[in-house]
C-alpha positions in Angstrom: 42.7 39.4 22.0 45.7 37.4 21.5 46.7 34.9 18.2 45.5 32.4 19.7 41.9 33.0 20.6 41.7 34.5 17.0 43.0 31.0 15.6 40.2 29.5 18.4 37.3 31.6 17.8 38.1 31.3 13.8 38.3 27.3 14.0 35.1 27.7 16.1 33.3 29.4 13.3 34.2 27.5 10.7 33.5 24.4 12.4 29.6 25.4 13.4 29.3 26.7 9.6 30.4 23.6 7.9 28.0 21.8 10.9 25.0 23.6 9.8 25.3 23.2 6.1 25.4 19.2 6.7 22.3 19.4 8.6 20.1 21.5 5.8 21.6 19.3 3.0 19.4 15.6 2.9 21.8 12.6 3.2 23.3 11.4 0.0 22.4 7.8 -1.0 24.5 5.8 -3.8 22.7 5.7 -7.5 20.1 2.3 -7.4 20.9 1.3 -10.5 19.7 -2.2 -9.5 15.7 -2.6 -9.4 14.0 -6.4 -8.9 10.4 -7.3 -8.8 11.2 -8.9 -5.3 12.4 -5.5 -3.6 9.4 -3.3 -1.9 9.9 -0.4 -4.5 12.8 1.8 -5.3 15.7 1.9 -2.4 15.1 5.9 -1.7 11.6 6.9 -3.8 11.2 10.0 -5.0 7.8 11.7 -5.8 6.6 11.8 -9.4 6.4 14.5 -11.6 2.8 15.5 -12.6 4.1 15.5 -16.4 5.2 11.4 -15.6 1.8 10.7 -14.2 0.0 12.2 -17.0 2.3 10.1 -19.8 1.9 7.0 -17.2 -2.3 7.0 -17.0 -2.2 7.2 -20.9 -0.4 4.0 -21.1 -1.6 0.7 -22.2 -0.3 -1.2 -19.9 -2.4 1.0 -17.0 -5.1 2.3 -18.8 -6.7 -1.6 -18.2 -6.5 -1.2 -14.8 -7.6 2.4 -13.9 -10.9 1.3 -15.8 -11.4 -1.7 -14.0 -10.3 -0.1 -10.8 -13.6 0.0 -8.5 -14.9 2.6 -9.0 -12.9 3.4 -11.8 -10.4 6.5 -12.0 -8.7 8.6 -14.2 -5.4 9.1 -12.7 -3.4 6.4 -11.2 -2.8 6.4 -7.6 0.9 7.0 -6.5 1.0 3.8 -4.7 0.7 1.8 -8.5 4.4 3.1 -8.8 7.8 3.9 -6.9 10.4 6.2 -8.6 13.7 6.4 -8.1 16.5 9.1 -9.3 19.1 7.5 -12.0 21.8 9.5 -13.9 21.2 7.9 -17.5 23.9 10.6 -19.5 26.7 12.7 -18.2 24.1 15.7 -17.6 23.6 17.4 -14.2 19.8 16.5 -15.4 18.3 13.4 -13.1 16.4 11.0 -14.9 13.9 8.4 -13.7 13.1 4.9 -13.1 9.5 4.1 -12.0 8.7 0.6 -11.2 5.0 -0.6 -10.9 3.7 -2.0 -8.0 0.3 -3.0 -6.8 -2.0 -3.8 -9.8 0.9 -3.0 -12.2 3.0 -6.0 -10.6 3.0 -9.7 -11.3 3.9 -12.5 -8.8 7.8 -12.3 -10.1 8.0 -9.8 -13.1 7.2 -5.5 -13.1 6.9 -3.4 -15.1 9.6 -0.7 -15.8 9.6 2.6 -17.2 12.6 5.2 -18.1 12.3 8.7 -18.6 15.0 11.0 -19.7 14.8 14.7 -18.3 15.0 16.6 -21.3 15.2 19.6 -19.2 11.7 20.6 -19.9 9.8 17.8 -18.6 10.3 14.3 -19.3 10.2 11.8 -22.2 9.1 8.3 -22.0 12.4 6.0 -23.3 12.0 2.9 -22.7 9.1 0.6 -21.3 9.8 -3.4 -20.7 8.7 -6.0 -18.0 11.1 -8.5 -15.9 12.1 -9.5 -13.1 15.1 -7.3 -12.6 16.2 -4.3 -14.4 19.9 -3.3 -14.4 21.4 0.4 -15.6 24.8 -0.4 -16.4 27.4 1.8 -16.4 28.5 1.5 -20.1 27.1 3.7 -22.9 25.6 4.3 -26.1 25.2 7.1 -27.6 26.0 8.9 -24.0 23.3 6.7 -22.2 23.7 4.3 -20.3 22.9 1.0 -21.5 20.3 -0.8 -19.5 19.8 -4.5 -19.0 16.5 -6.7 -17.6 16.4 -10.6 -16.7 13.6 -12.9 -16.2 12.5 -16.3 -16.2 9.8 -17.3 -19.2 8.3 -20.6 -19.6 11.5 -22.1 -16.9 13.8 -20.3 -19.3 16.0 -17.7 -18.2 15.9 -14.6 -20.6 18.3 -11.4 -20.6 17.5 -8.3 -22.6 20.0 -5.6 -23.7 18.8 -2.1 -24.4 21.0 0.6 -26.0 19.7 4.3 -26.8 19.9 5.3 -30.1 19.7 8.9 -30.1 15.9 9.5 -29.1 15.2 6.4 -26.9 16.2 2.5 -25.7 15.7 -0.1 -28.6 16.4 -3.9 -28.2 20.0 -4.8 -28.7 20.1 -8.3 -27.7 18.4 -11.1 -26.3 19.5 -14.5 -24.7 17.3 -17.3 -23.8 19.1 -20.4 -22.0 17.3 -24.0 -21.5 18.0 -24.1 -17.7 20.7 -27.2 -16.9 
């Protein structure tokens, strides 16, 4: 065996290893960090955790609706929400954004709920309604700050929400008449 089919065969083998890792690893998609109540879900859903679900059907805002649900039910269905992967902190640790949809939705505002990834199961952060919910990519407190718009009474209305240590509290808010 000459230099040359060593050089081949070793080019060869690399080339069929790094070919094969690319097709076990899923394809990457860019962070959504841009969610509206006119968009079909998150961009790339994810499943949610049991631990979510459980903190989701004790909520008030779904509570209502599993009990009038016919017949009613005691855990909420997975098609009331879509979840999507966000990186809220510098951690390796993937946080999530679930939107509702179905009963949980109105005709141009959602509801939105954040959970951190505390790495031993999630905590409920912040819950608001709009019509679009924006993560932005500057930070308090090592979190990003996150940002919804909608439009109340022909008004349009922005909220900013910073975390202060242990969850997202109310920052600012901005009503304009519209022009």
């Amino acid at each position: 065996m000459n230099v040359r089919q060593l050089i081949l065969g070793a080019c060869l083998i690399a080339t069929t290893s790094a070919w094969s890792d690319a097709q076990r690893k899923p394809p990457r998609f860019p962070e959504q960090t841009d969610f509206s109540a006119e968009a079909e879900g998150a961009a790339h859903p994810v499943p949610i955790p049991d631990g979510v679900l459980t903190i989701l059907e004790k909520d008030d805002f779904v509570r209502p609706d599993l009990q009038e649900a016919d017949p009613p039910v005691q855990t909420p269905p997975s098609s009331w929400f879509s979840a999507a992967k966000i990186h809220l902190s510098k951690s390796d640790q993937q946080d999530l954004v679930i939107l509702g949809e179905g009963p949980l939705a109105g005709a141009n505002v959602i509801m939105f709920w954040i959970f951190r990834n505390t790495g031993h199961g999630y905590d409920l952060v912040l819950r608001t309604g709009g019509h679009d919910l924006h993560v932005k990519r500057r930070r308090s407190n090592g979190y990003r700050d996150i940002e919804t718009d909608s439009v109340t009474m022909m008004q349009p209305n922005s909220e900013l929400f910073r975390f202060d240590g242990r969850r997202y509290v109310l920052q600012r808010e901005k009503t304009e008449p519209i022009k």
